[in-house]
Structures are given as C-alpha cells and as structure tokens.
C-alpha positions as CSV (number, residue, x, y, z in Angstrom):
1,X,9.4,22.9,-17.5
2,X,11.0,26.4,-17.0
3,X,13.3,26.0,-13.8
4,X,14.1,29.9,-13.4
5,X,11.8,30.7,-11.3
6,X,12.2,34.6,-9.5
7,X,10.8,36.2,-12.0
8,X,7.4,34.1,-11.6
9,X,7.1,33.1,-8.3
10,X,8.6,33.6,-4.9
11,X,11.2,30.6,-4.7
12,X,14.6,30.8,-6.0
13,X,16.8,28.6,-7.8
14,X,17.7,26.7,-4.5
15,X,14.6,27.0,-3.1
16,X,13.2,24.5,-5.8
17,X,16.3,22.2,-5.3
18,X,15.8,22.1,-1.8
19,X,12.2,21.2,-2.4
20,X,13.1,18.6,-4.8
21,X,15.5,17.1,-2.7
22,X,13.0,16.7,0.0
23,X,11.2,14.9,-2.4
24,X,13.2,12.5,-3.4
25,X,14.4,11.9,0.7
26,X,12.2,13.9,3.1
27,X,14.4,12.6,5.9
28,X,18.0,13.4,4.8
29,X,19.7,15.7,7.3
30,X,20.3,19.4,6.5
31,X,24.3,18.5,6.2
32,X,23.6,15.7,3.4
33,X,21.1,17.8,1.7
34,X,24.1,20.4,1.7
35,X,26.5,18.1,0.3
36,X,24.5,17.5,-2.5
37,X,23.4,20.8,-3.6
38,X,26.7,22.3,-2.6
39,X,25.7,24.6,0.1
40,X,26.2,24.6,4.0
41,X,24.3,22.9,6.3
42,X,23.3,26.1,7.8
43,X,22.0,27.7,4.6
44,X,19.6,24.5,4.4
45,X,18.3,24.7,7.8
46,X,17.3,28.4,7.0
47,X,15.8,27.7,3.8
48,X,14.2,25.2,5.6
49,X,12.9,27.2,8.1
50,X,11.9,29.9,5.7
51,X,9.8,27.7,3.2
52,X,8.4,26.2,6.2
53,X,6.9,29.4,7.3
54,X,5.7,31.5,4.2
55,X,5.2,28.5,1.3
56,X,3.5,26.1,4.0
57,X,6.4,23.3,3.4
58,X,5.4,20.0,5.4
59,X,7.6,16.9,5.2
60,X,5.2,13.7,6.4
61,X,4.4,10.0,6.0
62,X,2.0,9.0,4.0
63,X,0.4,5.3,3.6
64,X,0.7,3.9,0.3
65,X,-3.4,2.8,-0.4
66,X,-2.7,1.2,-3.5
67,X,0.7,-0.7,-2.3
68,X,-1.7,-1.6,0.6
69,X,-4.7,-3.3,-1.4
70,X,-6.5,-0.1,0.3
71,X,-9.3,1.4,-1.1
72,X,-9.5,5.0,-2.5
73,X,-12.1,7.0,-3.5
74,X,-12.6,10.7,-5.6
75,X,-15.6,12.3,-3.8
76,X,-17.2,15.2,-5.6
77,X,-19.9,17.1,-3.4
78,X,-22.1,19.4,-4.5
79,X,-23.8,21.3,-1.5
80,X,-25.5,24.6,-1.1
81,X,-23.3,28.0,-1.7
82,X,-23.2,28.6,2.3
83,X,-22.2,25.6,3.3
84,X,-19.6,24.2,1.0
85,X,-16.8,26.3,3.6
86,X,-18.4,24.7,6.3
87,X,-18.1,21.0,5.3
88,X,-14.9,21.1,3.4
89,X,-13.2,21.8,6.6
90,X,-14.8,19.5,8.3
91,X,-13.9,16.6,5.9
92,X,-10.3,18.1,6.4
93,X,-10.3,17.3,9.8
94,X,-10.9,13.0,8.8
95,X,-7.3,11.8,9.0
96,X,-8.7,9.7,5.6
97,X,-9.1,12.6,3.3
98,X,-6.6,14.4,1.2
99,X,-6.7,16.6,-1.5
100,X,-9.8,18.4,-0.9
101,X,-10.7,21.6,-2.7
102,X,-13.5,24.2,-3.3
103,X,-14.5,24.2,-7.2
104,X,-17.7,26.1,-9.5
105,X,-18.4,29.0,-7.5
106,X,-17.9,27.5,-4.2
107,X,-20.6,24.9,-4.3
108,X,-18.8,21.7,-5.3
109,X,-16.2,19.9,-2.9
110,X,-13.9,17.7,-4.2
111,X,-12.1,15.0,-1.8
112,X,-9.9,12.2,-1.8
113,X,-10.7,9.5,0.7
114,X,-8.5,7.0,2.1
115,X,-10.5,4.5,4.3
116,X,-8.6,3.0,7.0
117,X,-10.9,0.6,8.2
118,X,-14.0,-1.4,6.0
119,X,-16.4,0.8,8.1
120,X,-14.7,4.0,7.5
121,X,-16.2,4.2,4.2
122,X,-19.6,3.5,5.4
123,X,-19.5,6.0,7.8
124,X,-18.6,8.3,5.6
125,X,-20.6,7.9,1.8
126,X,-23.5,6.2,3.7
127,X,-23.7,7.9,7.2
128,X,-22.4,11.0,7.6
129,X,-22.8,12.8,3.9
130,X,-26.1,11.3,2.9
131,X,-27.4,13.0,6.5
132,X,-25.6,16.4,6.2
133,X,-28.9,18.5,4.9
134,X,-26.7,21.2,2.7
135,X,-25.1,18.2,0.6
136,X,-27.2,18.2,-2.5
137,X,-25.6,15.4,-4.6
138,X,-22.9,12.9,-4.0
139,X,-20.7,11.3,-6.9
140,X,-18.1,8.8,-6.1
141,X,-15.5,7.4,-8.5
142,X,-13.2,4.8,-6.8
143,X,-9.9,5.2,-8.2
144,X,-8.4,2.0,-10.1
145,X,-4.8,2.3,-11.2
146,X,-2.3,4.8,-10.2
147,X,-0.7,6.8,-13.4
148,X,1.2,9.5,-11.5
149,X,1.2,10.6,-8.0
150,X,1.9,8.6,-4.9
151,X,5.6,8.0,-4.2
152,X,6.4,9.9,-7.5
153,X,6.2,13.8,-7.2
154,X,5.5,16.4,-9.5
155,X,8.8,18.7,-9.1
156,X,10.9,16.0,-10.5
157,X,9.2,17.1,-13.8
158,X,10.9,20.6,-13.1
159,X,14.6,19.0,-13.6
160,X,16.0,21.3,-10.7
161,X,18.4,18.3,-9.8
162,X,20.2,16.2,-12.1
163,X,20.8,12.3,-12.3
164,X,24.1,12.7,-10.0
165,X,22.1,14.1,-7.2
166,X,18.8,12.1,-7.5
167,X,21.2,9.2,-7.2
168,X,23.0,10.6,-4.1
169,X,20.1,11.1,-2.7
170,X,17.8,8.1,-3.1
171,X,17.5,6.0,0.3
172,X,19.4,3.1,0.3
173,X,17.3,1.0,2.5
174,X,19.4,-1.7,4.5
175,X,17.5,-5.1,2.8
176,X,18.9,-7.1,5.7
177,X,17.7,-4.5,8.2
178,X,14.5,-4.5,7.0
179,X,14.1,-8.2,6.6
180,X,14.8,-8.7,9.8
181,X,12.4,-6.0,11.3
182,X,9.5,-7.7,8.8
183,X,9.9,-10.7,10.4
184,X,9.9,-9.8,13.7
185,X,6.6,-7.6,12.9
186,X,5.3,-11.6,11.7
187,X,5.4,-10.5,7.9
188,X,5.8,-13.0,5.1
189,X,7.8,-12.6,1.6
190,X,10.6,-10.1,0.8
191,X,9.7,-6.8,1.7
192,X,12.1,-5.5,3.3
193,X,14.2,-5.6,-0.1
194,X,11.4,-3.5,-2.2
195,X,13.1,-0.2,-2.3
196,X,16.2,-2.0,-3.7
197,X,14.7,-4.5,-6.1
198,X,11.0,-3.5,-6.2
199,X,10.0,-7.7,-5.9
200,X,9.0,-7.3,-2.3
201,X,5.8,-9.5,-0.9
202,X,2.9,-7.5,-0.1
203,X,3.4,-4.5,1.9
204,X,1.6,-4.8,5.4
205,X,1.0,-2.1,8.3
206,X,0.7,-4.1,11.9
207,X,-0.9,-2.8,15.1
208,X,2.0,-1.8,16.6
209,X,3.2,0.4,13.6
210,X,0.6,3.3,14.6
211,X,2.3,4.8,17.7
212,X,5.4,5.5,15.0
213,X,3.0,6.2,12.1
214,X,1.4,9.0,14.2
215,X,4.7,10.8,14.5
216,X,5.5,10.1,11.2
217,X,2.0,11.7,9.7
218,X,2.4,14.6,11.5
219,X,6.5,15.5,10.9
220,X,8.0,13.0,8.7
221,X,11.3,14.3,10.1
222,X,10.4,13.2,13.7
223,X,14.3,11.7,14.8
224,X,14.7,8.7,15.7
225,X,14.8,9.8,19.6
226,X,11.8,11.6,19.2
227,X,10.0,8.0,17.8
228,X,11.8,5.8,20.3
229,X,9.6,7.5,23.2
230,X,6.3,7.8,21.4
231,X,7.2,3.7,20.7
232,X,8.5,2.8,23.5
233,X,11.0,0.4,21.3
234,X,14.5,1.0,21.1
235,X,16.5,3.3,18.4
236,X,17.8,0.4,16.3
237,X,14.2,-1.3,16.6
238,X,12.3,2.0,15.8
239,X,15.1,2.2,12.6
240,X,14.8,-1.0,11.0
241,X,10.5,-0.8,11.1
242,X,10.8,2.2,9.6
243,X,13.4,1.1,7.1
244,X,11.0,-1.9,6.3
245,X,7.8,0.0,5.5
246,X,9.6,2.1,3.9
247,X,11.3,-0.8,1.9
248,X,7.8,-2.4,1.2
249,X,6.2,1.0,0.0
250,X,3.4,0.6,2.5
251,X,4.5,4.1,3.7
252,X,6.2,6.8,1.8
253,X,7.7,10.4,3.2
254,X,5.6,13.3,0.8
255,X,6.6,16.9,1.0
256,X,3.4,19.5,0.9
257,X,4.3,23.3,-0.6
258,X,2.2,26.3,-2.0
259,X,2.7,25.6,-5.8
260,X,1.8,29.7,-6.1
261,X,5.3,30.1,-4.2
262,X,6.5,28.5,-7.7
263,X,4.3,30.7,-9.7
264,X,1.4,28.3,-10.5
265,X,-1.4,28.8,-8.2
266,X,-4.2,27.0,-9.8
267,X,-5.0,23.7,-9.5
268,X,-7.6,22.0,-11.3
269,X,-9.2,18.8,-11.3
270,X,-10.0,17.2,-15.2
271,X,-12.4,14.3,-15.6
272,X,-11.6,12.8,-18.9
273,X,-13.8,9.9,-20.8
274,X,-11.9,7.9,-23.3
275,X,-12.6,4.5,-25.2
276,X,-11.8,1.9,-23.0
277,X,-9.7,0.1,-25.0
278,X,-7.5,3.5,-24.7
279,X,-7.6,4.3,-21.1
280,X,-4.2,2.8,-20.2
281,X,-2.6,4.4,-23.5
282,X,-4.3,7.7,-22.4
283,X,-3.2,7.3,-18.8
284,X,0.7,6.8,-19.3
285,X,0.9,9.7,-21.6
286,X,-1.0,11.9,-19.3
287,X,1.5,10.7,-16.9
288,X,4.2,12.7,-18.8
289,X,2.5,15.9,-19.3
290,X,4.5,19.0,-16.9
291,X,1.0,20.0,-16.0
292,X,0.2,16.7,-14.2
293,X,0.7,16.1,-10.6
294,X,-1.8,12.9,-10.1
295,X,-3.3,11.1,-12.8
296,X,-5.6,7.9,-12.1
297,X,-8.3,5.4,-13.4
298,X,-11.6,5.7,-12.3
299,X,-14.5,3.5,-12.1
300,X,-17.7,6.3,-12.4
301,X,-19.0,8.3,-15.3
302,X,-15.9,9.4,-16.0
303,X,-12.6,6.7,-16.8
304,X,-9.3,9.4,-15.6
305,X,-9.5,11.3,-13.5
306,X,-6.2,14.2,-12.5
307,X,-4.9,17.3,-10.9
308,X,-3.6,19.6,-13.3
309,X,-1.3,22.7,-11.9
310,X,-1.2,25.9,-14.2
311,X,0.4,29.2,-14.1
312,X,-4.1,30.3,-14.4
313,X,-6.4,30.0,-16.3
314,X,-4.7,30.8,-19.7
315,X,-2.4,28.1,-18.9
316,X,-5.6,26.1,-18.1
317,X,-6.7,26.6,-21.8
318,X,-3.5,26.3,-23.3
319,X,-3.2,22.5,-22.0
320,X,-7.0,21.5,-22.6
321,X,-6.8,23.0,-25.8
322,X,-3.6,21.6,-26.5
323,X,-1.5,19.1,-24.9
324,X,-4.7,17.2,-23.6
325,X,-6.7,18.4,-26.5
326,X,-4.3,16.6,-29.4
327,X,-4.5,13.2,-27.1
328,X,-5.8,10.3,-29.4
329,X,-8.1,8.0,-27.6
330,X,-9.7,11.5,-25.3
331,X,-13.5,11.9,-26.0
332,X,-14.9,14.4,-23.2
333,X,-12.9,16.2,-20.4
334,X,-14.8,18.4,-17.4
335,X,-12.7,20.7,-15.5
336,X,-13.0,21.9,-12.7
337,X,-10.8,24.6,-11.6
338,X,-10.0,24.9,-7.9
339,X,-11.3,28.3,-6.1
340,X,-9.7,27.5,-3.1
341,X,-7.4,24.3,-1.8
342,X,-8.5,23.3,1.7
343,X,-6.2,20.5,2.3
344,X,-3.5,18.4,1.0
345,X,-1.8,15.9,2.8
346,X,-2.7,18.2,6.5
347,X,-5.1,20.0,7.8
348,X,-4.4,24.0,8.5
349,X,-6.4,26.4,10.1
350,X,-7.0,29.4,8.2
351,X,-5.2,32.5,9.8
352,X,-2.6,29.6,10.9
C-alpha cells in the first residue's frame, strides 16, 4: 500500500504512524509512543488530540467473541427508504452491534451483532426486528471463522512502522502477573501466558470484570486510577486483571478512525460464494489483500463474507475485477457499497 499519504487524504506521514502505533498498543503512553517514532511526547499528545477531534480517533476495549466461544452474527436489513436512518441508529445504540452501515440506496442495513447473553439474540432477530413494521426482510449469516479482523488491524497492511518498532511496541504482558490475577478471578489453565505463547486455556470474562470493562469500552486509555475507583479494587489488582484478559485475548484494545482522513472513504461489504472445498484457501488469501479490513466464514447463502476499503468506486472495480476477480476457487460475489457508516466500534451522534 502507498504510505505517502498528503496528497490523498488529510493525515500525514506521522499521523498514520501514530495511528498504527495505537494499533499495535492502544494504551502506551504519549512518551513511549514518542520514543518509538522519534518525536516528543508533546508532539504525540497533540496529534492525539487533533486526530481525536477531526478523524473521529477512539482508542477502546473490545471483547474477543470468537476467543470467547461467543456467538456472532452478519445482519443484513432491508427496510423501507424512510426508515432505514431511523433503525440503523437505533441498533447503534445496542452495546452488541458493531459495524453497521447504510447500503443500495439507503434501504438495506447491514450490522454485526455480538450477543452478550443467550437471550440477547432472541430479543433481537426474533423480538424486536421481526416486530419493527418498516423491516421488510431479515437475512442472518452467523459468522464461522475469523480470517482477518479482530485483534489484527488493517493499517499494519500500510507498513508505516517497521519490525523494530512493532516489536518495541507489542505489550509484554507479565505471565506471572496474570496468572496470578486468573486464579484469583477462579480461572483454570494458562491464560494469563497467551499473549506471550498464544497456548493459554480458554479465555473467560467473570462478573466482576464489567465495572472495568465498562471503562475500558468507552476509553480504552482509562488509567489505572481512573479504573481503581469505578472497581473499587486496588491499582495492582485492577493491573494484573487487565493484564490477564488481555493475556487470554478475551479482550483486546481496537483504535476507531475515519479511513477518508487516509483518503479511502468507501467501505464496502462483499458476499462471496466459493466451492466449499475452497473456502479456507479463498479465505487466507483474502486475508492478504490491502483492500481487506475483516474477512470471515459464514454460514447463510453466501460462504465469506468482508469489508473492503477503497479509495471509491473505481478502486471498488479495480479489486472485484481484479484482485478478487483472478481468485481461484470464487464463484459469485455481491457488493454492497456503504452510503453511509453509522457505527463502528461506538456510537456517535450526528452533529457530534
């Protein structure tokens, strides 16, 4: 991918560094963020602040469905042309959705959902949709096996930071620490050492995780003060949960941006069918694309399922018609192109 960015969108050089960085540790402090791209402290903090306010940067926690044995779900909705506004944002406002946008003309929602809870999903597909008059047709594809996405970002494709500073920058989670704060939580199996040697047991959210997860969701950079009083447990308690879940991979710290600040403003969803003894083939070279930012299996009428992001709609082309065109084992692909994104990992009110 191109990495010189000014003369296509409105980030600089740094600016897609400093992003990058964020990615790869969306807790590091401004000063160690500084050390490894060679600027001050004080020039992060501003960029910070500055990509913050005008390319809608958000640094938050995230739980990790698949790590979790959660269930996840693509919802498309296709609902009548006055009304499709109306219910995105009001899907946007579940704390279980993600990644919803407004596609073909404005009458088609599409929607990631997260359940939480076994009725959560009932609630939603059988309760509340079914009943909402202006929802004409429901289609959902539970998703089967990750690709892309998650934990693993799309700017690393840009290759703004190189192996030294990736390495500098990866969290080195204390595998004692976090053993010992799994075992307090009543956790079995190794995973407090999964960050280090990616064996952990499975990864597990208690009860009492939620008062720091609720922090976490909404500023992933809460400090450790800041989630000592909303826990009520102690700084070196509050530390080594985190450092445990984050060890385990139940919960990862994601970074949210405008991708039009980086001069590729649409975002399109592709349904691709392949021959099923390809689909795994087809979904770990999709994986590799620059254009893909999520990339899954799919049980539905469709077998992958991703999020391209294109410079527009000639770049749209340009990758069905060629990268994703040339792939041996792809029989049928449906796109569709994002009018408008409503949400990604937050919610924020228009005018905002």
């Amino acid at each position: 991918m191109e990495t010189e960015f000014h003369t296509h969108g409105k980030l600089d050089g740094l600016d897609l560094q400093l992003l990058s960085a964020l990615e790869v540790d969306g807790r590091a402090s401004f000063s160690r963020l500084g050390g490894v791209l060679g600027v001050s402290d004080q020039t992060v903090a501003r960029r910070f602040r500055r990509l913050s306010a005008e390319a809608g940067l958000r640094v938050v926690a995230v739980r990790d469905a698949e790590r979790l044995g959660q269930d996840q779900w693509m919802l498309r909705l296709r609902c009548a042309p006055d009304s499709a506004t109306v219910i995105a944002d009001a899907l946007a406002k579940r704390p279980d959705t993600y990644w919803i946008g407004l596609g073909s003309g404005g009458t088609e929602i599409v929607c990631m959902t997260r359940p939480r809870h076994p009725g959560d999903h009932d609630d939603l597909l059988l309760g509340k949709l079914p009943r909402t008059p202006s929802v004409v047709e429901i289609r959902a594809q539970q998703l089967l096996h990750r690709f892309y996405g998650g934990p693993t970002g799309w700017l690393r494709k840009f290759g703004a930071l190189d192996k030294e500073q990736i390495a500098a920058l990866t969290p080195r989670h204390d595998a004692n620490a976090s053993a010992r704060s799994v075992g307090s939580a009543g956790l079995t199996g190794s995973a407090g050492s999964a960050g280090l040697t990616g064996s952990a047991g499975p990864a597990r959210i208690e009860p009492e995780d939620e008062p720091l997860l609720a922090v976490l969701e909404r500023d992933g950079r809460a400090t450790y003060p800041e989630l000592q009083r909303a826990t009520g447990r102690s700084e070196s308690a509050v530390k080594r949960r985190l450092a445990a879940l984050l060890a385990s991979g139940a919960v990862y710290i994601d970074v949210e941006y405008h991708s039009e600040f980086l001069g590729y403003p649409l975002a399109a969803v592709l349904w691709i069918t392949t021959a099923p003894s390809a689909m795994h083939a087809v979904g770990q070279a999709l994986a590799t694309h620059d254009e893909i930012a999520f990339a899954s299996a799919t049980a539905g009428p469709s077998h992958i399922v991703v999020t391209a992001v294109v410079r527009g709609t000639a770049g749209l082309y340009a990758y069905l018609s060629g990268p994703l065109g040339r792939l041996e084992g792809v029989q049928h692909v449906e796109a569709t192109p994002f009018m408008r994104r409503v949400k990604q990992l937050t919610y924020q009110h228009a005018g905002r």
